[in-house]
C-alpha positions as a Markdown table, in Angstrom:
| # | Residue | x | y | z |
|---|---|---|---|---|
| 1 | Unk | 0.0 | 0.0 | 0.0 |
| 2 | Unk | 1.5 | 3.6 | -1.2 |
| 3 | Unk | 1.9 | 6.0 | 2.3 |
| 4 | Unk | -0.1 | 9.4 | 1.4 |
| 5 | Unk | 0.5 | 12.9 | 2.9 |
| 6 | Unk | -2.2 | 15.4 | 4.5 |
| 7 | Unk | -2.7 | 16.7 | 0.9 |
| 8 | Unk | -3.5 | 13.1 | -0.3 |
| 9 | Unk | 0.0 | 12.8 | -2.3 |
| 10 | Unk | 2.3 | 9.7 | -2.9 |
| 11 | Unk | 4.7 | 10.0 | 0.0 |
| 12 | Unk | 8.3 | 10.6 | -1.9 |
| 13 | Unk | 11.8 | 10.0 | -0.6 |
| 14 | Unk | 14.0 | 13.6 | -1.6 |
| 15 | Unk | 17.4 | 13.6 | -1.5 |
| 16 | Unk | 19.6 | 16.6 | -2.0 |
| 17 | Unk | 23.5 | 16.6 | -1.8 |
| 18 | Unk | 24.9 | 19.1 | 1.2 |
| 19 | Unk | 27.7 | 19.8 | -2.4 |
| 20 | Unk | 25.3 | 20.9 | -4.8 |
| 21 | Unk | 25.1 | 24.9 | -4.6 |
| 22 | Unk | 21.9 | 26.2 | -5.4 |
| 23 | Unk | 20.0 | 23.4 | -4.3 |
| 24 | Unk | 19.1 | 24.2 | -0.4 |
| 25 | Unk | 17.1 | 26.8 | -1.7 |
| 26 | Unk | 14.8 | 24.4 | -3.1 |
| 27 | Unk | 15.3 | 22.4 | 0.1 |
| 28 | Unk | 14.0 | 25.3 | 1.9 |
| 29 | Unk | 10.8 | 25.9 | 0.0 |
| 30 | Unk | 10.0 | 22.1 | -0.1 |
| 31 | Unk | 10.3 | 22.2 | 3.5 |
| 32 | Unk | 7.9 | 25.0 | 4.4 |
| 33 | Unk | 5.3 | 24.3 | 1.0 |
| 34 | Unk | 5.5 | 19.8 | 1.6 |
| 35 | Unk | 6.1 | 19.6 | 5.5 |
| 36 | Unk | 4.7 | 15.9 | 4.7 |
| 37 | Unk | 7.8 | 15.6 | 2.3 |
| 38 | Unk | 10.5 | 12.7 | 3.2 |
| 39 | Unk | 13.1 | 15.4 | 2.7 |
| 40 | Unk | 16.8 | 15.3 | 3.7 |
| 41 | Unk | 20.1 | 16.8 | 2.7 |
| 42 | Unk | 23.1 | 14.1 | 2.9 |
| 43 | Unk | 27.2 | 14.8 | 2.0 |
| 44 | Unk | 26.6 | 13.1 | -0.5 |
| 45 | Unk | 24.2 | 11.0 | -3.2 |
| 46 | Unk | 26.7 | 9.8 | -5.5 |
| 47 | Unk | 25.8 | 11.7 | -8.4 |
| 48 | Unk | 28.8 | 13.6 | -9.0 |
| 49 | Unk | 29.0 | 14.5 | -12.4 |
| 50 | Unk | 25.1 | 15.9 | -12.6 |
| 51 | Unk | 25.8 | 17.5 | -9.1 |
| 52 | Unk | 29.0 | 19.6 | -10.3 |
| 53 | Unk | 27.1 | 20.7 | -13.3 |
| 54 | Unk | 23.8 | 21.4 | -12.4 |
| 55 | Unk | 20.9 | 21.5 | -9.4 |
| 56 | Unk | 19.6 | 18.3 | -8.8 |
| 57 | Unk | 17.3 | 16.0 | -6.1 |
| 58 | Unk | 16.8 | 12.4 | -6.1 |
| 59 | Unk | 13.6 | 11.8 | -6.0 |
| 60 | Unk | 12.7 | 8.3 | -5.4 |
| 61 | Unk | 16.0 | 7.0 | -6.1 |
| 62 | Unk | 15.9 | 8.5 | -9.8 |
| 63 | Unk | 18.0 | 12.2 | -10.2 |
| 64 | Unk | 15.9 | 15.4 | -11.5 |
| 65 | Unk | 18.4 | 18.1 | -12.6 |
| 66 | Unk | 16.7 | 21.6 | -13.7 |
| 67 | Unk | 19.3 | 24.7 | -15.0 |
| 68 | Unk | 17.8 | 27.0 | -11.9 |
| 69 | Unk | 16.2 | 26.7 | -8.4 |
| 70 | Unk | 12.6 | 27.5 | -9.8 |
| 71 | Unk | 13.0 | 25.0 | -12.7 |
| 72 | Unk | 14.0 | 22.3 | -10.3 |
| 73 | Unk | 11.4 | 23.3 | -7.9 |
| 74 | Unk | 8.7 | 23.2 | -10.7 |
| 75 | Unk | 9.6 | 19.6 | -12.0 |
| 76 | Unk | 9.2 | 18.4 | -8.5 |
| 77 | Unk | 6.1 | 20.1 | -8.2 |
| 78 | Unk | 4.9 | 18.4 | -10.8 |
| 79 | Unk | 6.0 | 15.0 | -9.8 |
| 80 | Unk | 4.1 | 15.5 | -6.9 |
| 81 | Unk | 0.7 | 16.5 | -8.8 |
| 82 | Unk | 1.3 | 13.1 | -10.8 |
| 83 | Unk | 2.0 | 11.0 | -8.3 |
């Protein structure tokens, strides 16, 4: 059986790399926006090549990258609404 939030959403695990500038912002917002979120920062999610080039979570195991921290935020958004 799939966990669900307050809002009724799939419960998701987030995963954001303490290395990845830009990215705590996003953190951040989740946090106050999705207080249901699974969300947590590590050292690191052993993405290195996607994290020294551009923001990115692991959602669910499976990296979203977006070119700012409103693109990233937005994709994640929308996982949310589809899941």
């Amino acid at each position: 059986m799939t966990e669900k939030g307050k809002t009724g959403r799939k419960l998701m695990k987030l995963r954001f790399c303490e290395n990845n500038d830009g990215s705590g912002v996003v953190f951040k917002r989740l946090r106050t926006e999705y207080p249901e979120l699974d969300l947590k920062r590590k050292k690191c999610v052993k993405k290195c090549g996607l994290c020294s080039s551009s923001l990115f979570v692991k959602v669910d195991g499976n990296a979203i990258s977006g070119r700012n921290s409103d693109e990233l935020y937005r994709q994640i958004v929308e996982l949310l609404k589809i899941g």
